[in-house]
SESE-9871 format. One record per residue (C-alpha): residue number from 0; x, z, y. Coordinates in steps of 0.02 Angstrom, whole numbers, always signed. Layout:
BEGIN
PT num     px     pz     py
PT NUM      X      Z      Y
...
END
This chain:
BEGIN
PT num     px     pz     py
PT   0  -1300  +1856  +1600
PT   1  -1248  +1925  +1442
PT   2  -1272  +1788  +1274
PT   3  -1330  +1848  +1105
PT   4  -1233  +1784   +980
PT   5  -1325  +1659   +867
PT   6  -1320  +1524   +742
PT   7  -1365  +1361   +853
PT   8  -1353  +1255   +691
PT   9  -1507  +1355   +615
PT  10  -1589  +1362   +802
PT  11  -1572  +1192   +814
PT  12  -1650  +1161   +636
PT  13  -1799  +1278   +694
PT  14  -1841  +1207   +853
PT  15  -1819  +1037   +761
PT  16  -1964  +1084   +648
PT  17  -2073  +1178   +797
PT  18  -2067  +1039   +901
PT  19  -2139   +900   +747
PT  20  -2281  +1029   +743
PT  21  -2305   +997   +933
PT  22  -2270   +810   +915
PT  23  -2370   +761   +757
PT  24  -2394   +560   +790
PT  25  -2206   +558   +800
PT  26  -2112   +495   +650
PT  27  -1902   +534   +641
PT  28  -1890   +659   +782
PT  29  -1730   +749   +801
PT  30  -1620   +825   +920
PT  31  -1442   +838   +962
PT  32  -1340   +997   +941
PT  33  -1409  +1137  +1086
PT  34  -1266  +1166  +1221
PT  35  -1278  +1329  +1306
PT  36  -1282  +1349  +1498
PT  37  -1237  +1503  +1588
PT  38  -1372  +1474  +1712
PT  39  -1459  +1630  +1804
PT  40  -1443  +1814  +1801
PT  41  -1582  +1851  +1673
PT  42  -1600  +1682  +1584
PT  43  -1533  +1598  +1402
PT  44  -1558  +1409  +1435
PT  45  -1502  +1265  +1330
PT  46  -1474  +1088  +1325
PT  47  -1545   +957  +1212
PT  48  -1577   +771  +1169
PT  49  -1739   +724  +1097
PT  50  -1749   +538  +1000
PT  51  -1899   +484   +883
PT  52  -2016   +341   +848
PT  53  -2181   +313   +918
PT  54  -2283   +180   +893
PT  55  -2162    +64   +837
PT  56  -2056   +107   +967
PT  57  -1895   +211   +981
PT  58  -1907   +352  +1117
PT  59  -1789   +487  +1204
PT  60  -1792   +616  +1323
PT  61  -1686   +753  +1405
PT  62  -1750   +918  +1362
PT  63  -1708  +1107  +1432
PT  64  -1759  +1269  +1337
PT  65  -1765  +1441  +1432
PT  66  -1767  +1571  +1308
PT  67  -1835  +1749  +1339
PT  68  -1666  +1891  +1337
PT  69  -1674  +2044  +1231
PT  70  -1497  +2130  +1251
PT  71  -1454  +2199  +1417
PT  72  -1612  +2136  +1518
PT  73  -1594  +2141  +1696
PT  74  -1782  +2146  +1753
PT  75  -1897  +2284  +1676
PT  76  -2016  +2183  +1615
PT  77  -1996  +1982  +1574
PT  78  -2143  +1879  +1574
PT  79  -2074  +1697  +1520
PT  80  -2256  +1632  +1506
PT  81  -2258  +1674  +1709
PT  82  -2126  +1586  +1757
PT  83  -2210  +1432  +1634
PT  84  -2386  +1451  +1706
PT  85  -2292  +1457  +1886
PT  86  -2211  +1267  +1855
PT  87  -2366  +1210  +1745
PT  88  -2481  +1238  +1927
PT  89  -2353  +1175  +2035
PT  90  -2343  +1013  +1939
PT  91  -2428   +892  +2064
PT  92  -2383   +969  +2217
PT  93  -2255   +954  +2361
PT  94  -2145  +1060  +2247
PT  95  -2010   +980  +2172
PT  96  -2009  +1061  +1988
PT  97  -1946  +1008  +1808
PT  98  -2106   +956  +1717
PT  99  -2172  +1109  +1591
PT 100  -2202  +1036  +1407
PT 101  -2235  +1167  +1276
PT 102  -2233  +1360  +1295
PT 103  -2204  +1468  +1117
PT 104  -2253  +1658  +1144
PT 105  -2225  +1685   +968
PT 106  -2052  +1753   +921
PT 107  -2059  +1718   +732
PT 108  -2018  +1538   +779
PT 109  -1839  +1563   +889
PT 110  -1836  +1768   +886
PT 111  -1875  +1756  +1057
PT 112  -2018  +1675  +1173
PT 113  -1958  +1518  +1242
PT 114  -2016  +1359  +1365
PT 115  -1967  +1195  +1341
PT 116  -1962  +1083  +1474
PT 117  -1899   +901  +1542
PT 118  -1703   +908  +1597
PT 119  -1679   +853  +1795
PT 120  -1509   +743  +1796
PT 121  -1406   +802  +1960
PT 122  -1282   +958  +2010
PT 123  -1320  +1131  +2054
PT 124  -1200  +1221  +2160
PT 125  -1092  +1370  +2107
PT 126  -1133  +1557  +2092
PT 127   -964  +1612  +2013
PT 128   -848  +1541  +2103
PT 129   -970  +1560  +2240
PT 130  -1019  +1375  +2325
PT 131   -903  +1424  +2481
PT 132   -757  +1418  +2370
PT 133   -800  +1319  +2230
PT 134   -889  +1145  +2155
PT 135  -1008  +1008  +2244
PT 136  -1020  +1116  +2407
PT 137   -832  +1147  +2449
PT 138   -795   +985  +2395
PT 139   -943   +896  +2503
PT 140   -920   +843  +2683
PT 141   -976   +948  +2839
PT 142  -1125   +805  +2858
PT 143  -1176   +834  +2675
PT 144  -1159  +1014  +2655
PT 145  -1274  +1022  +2794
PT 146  -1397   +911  +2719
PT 147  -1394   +998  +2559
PT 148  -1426  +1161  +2661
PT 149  -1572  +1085  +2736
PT 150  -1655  +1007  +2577
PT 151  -1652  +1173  +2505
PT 152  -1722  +1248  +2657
PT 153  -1854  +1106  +2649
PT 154  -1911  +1146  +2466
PT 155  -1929  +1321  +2524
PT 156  -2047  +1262  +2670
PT 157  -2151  +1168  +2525
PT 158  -2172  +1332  +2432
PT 159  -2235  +1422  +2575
PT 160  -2378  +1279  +2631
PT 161  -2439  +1277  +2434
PT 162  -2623  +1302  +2437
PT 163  -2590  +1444  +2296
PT 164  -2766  +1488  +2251
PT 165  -2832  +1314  +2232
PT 166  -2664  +1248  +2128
PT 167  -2719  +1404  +2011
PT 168  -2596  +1538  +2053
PT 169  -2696  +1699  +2088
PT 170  -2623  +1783  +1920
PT 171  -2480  +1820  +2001
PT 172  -2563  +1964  +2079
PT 173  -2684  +1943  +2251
PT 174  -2618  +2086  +2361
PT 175  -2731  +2196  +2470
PT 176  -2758  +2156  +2647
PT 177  -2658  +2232  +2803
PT 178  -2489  +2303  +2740
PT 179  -2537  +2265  +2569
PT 180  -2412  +2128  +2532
PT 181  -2269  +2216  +2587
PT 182  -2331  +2359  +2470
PT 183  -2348  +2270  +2329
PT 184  -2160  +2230  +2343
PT 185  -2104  +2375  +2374
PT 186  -2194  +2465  +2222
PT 187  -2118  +2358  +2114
PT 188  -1943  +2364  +2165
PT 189  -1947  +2561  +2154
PT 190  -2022  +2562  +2001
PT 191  -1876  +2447  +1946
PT 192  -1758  +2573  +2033
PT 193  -1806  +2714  +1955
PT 194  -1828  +2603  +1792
PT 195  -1607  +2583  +1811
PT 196  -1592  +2778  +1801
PT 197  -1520  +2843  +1659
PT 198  -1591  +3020  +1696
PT 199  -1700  +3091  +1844
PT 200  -1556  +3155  +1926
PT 201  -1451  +2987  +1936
PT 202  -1439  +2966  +2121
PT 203  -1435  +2812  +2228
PT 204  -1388  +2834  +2432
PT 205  -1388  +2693  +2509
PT 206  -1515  +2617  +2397
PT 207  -1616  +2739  +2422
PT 208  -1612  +2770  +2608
PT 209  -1646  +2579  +2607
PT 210  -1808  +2613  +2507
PT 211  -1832  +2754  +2623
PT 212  -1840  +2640  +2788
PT 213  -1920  +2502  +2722
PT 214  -2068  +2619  +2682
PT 215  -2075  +2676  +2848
PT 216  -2061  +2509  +2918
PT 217  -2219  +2436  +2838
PT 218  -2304  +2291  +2936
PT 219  -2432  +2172  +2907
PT 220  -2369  +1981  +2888
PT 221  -2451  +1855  +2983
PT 222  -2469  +1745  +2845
PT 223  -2473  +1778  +2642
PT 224  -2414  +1618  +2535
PT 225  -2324  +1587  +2375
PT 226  -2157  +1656  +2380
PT 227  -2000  +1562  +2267
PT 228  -1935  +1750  +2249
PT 229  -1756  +1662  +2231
PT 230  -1730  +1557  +2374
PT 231  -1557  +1477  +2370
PT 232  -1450  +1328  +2355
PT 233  -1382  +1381  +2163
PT 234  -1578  +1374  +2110
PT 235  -1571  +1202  +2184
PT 236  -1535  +1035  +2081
PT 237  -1453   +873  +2196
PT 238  -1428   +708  +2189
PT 239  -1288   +591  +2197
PT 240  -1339   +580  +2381
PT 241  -1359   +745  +2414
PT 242  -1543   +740  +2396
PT 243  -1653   +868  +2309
PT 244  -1716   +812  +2149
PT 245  -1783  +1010  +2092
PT 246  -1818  +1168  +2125
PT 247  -1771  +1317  +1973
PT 248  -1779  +1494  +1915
PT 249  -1979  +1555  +1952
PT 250  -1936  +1745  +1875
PT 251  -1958  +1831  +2049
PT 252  -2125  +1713  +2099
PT 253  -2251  +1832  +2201
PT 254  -2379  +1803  +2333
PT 255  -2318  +1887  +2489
PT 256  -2243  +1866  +2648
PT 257  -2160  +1698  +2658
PT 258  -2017  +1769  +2800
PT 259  -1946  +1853  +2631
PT 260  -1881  +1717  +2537
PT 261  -1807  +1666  +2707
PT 262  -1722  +1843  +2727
PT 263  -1662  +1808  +2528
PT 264  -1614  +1635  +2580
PT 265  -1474  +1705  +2712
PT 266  -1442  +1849  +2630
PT 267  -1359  +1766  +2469
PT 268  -1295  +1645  +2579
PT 269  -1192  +1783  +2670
PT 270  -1157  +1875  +2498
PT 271  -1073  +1686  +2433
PT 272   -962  +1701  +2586
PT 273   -931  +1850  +2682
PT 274   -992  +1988  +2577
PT 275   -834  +1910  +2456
PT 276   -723  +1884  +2587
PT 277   -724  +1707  +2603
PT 278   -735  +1589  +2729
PT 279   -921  +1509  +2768
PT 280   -881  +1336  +2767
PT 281   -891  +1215  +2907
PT 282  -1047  +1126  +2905
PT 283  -1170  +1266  +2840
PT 284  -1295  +1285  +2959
PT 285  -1286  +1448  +3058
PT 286  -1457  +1565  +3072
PT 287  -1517  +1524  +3232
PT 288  -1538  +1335  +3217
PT 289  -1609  +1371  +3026
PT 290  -1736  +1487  +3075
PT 291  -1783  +1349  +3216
PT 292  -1778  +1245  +3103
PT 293  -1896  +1336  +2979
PT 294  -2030  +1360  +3115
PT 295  -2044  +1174  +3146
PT 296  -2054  +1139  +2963
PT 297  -2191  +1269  +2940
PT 298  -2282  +1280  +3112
PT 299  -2261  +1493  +3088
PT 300  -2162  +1603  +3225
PT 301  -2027  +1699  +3124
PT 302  -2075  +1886  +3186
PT 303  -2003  +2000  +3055
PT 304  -1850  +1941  +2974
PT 305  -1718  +2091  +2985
PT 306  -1865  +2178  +2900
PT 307  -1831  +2053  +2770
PT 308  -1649  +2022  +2783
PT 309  -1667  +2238  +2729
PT 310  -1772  +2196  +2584
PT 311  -1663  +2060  +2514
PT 312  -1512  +2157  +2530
PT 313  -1623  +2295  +2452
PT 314  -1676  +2189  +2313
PT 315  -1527  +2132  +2250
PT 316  -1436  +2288  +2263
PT 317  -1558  +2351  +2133
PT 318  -1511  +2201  +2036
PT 319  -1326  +2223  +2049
PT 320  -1332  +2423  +2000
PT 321  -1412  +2367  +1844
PT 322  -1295  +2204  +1821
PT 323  -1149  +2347  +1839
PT 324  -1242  +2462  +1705
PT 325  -1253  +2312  +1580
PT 326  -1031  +2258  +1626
PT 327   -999  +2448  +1602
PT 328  -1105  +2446  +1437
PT 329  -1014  +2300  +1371
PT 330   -839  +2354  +1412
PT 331   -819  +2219  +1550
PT 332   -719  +2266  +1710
PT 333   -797  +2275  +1879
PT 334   -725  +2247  +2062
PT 335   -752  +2435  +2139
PT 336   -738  +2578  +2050
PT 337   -917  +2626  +2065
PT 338   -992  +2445  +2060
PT 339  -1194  +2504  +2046
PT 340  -1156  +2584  +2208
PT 341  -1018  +2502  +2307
PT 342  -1056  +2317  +2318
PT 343  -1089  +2205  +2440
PT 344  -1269  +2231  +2431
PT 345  -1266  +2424  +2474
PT 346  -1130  +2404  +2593
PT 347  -1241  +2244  +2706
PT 348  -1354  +2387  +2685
PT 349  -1248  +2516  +2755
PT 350  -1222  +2399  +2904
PT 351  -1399  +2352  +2944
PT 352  -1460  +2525  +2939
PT 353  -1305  +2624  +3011
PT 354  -1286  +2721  +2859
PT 355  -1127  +2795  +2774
PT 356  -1019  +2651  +2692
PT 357  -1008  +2667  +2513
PT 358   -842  +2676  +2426
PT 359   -702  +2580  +2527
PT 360   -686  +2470  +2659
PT 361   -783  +2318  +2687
PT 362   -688  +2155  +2594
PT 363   -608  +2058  +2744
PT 364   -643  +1868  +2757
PT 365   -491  +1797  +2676
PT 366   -452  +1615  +2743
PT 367   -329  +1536  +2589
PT 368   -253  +1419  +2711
PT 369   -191  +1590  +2810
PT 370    -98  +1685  +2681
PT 371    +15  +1655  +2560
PT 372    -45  +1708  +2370
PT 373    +17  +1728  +2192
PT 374   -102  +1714  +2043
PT 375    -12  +1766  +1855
PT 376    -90  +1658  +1699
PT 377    -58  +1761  +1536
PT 378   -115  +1661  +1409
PT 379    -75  +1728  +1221
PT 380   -107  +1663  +1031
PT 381    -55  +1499   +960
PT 382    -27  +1387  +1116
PT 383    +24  +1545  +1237
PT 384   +129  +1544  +1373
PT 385   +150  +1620  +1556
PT 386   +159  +1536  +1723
PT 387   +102  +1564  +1891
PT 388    +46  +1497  +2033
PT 389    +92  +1510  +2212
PT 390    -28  +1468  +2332
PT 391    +77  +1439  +2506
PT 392    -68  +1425  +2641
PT 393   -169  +1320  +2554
PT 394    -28  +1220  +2442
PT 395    +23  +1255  +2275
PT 396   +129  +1259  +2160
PT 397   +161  +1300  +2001
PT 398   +295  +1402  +1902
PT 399   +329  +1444  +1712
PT 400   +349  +1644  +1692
PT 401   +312  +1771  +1764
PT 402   +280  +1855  +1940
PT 403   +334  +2008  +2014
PT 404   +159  +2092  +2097
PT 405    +39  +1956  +2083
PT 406   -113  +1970  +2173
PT 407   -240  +1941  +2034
PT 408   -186  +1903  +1853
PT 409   -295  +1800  +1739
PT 410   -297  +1831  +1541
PT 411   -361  +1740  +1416
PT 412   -309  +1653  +1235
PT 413   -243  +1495  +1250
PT 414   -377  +1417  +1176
PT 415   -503  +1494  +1279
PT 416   -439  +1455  +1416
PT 417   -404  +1266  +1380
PT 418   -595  +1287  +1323
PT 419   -636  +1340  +1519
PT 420   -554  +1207  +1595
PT 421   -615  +1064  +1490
PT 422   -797  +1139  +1514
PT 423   -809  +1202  +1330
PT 424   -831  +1380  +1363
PT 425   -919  +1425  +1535
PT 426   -808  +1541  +1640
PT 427   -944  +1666  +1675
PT 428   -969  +1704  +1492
PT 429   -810  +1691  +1439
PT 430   -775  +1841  +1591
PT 431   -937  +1933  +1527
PT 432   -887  +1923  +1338
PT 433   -690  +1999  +1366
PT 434   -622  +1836  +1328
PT 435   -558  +1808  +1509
PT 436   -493  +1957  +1593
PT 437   -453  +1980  +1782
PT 438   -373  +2115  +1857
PT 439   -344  +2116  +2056
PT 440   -386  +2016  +2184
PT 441   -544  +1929  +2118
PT 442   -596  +1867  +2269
PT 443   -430  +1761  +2307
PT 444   -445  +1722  +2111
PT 445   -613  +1634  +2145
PT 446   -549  +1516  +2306
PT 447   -403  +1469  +2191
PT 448   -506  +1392  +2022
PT 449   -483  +1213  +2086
PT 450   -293  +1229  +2121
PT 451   -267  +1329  +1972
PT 452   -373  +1197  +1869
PT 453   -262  +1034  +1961
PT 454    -71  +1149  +1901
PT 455   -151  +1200  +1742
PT 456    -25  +1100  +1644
PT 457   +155  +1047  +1694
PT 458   +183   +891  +1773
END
């Protein structure tokens, strides 16, 4: 996600204004400063507080806006009214979504098109750090990591058994009948490959080969339903008891074969864990007893899931090559030399298929309590200073200085960085703008965020 710069003093005094026009019996509505979220891949969403007087009588309410991108888009084409219209039909059924309230297609009001919608109180579990290493999931129990697994899992199932055409929901696009579905997918992700190519002769192997199968692979699904599109725990909002309270993120909605969001649903599951090189933590349900579990929920026979299991992988490789063109744009370092095609997308691809392995080797599954690691903070301006810590199979400690061969080093301002740890200034765009630079191991970097936030100042 890359965040336009913007003055949220004259947003906020513009959205004030838009949203009297939308309330008119309301008398002394306003709304407290917007506080940006980092949220998605493609997505700007912000925070707000609504108070005004109704009636006689003083109201509130928690309010989200998702606001359409225009610098360094990830998807070729961004329909926010979609994604809207998607939440606006759900409303009333099994599917636990954030109630829709106004949608503004006109950009003369915020520059952009924009949703507004009621805020869900509850926590949503890490993407960077991934879950497996950071936030409500590695800090959860076995028993509720499990359960959270589960009530995502569930909300899937509720997706899938939406009757789709009578809740409204044919304009996503009715596919043809026999392989149809699967078509329709596939057309659009090549189109969005090819869309990534900076000229015709920009060349994509594994990706391609991927494509390649897949097309030759065809089948016709058993059953065609409302796909999520983006299946996973981080689109997922808890509760204090580990219940789901919300489903999020409808960009990717289709109507296709529901055994693909379950493919996407392991597959970025494996990509928060292995495909980083860290450990899967104990209590995650494994495959086998999820896609059991799946088939009681549902009633449907899983038959084709490494077909999916390709297409996710697939997917989101396409999504990372462009995600690698939009760091290189913006001057922002990646892991692998050649990020758009080494990844851990194209190289799960690689394995599934048997096909060459891009760039290096696989990243290794990296257990912190198993190694001993160093991580250099070089923080500079007013405030700056250098220390490190050393992480001693699995207990740290901290030293002023500096460390001879560190395996990652972390760079920042001072005041940035005092700005990421108190939750000021989100992590992900702070690493995205330049203002937090990593160089090395950034895997090991990511298990060590809570240790490095509990020694970030001297005791």
């Amino acid at each position: 996600m890359y965040a336009r710069q913007m003055d949220l003093a004259d947003m906020q005094s513009r959205l004030t204004t838009w949203l009297q026009g939308k309330m008119p019996h309301t008398r002394n509505l306003s709304i407290s400063p917007l506080e940006r979220s980092s949220g998605g891949l493609s997505n700007e969403t912000f925070f707000f507080d609504m108070s005004w007087q109704e009636a006689g009588q003083s109201k509130s309410a928690k309010k989200v806006l998702r606001w359409q991108p225009k610098d360094f888009q990830v998807f070729p084409s961004y329909d926010l009214g979609m994604q809207f219209r998607v939440m606006e039909c759900l409303q009333g059924t099994d599917v636990p979504v954030p109630k829709v309230n106004w949608l503004e297609e006109n950009e003369e009001v915020l520059d952009s098109p924009f949703y507004v919608m009621d805020r869900i109180d509850g926590v949503i579990p890490c993407e960077v750090p991934p879950y497996h290493a950071y936030g409500i999931f590695s800090e959860a129990t076995p028993q509720q990591r499990a359960k959270m697994w589960w009530g995502s899992l569930e909300a899937t199932t509720k997706v899938h058994k939406v009757d789709w055409k009578g809740a409204g929901l044919s304009f996503l696009g009715i596919p043809s009948g026999g392989t149809g579905p699967v078509d329709k997918q596939l057309d659009y992700w090549e189109h969005y490959l090819n869309w990534i190519k900076e000229d015709p002769q920009e060349s994509h192997p594994t990706l391609e080969a991927a494509l390649n199968w897949l097309k030759e692979n065809r089948y016709t699904p058993e059953h065609v339903t409302l796909c999520w599109g983006d299946a996973r725990m981080p689109n997922t909002i808890y509760g204090p008891d580990f219940d789901v309270l919300g489903v999020l993120d409808w960009e990717m909605a289709y109507i296709g074969d529901p055994e693909s969001d379950l493919g996407w649903y392991f597959f970025l599951d494996w990509q928060y864990s292995d495909g980083y090189g860290i450990p899967r933590l104990e209590g995650t349900p494994g495959r086998e007893e999820t896609i059991q579990r799946y088939e009681e929920l549902t009633g449907w026979k899983v038959k084709n899931l490494f077909y999916s299991d390709v297409m996710a992988a697939f997917r989101f490789g396409v999504i990372m090559a462009k995600i690698a063109k939009n760091m290189k744009a913006t001057g922002v370092p990646t892991p692998t030399e050649d990020f758009e095609r080494d990844n851990p997308c194209t190289q799960r691809l690689a394995s599934l298929l048997d096909l060459p392995a891009p760039g290096g080797p696989k990243r290794e599954v990296t257990n912190i309590e198993e190694v001993t690691v160093t991580v250099q903070l070089h923080l500079t301006g007013p405030g700056s200073c250098d220390w490190y810590l050393i992480s001693d199979k699995g207990k740290g400690t901290r030293h002023e200085g500096t460390a001879q061969k560190p395996d990652a080093t972390c760079t920042a301002l001072a005041k940035d960085w005092d700005a990421i740890q108190k939750g000021d200034l989100d992590r992900v765009q702070a690493f995205m703008s330049g203002k937090l630079k990593i160089e090395g191991d950034l895997t090991l970097m990511m298990q060590l965020e809570d240790m490095i936030s509990k020694h970030n100042h001297p005791e």
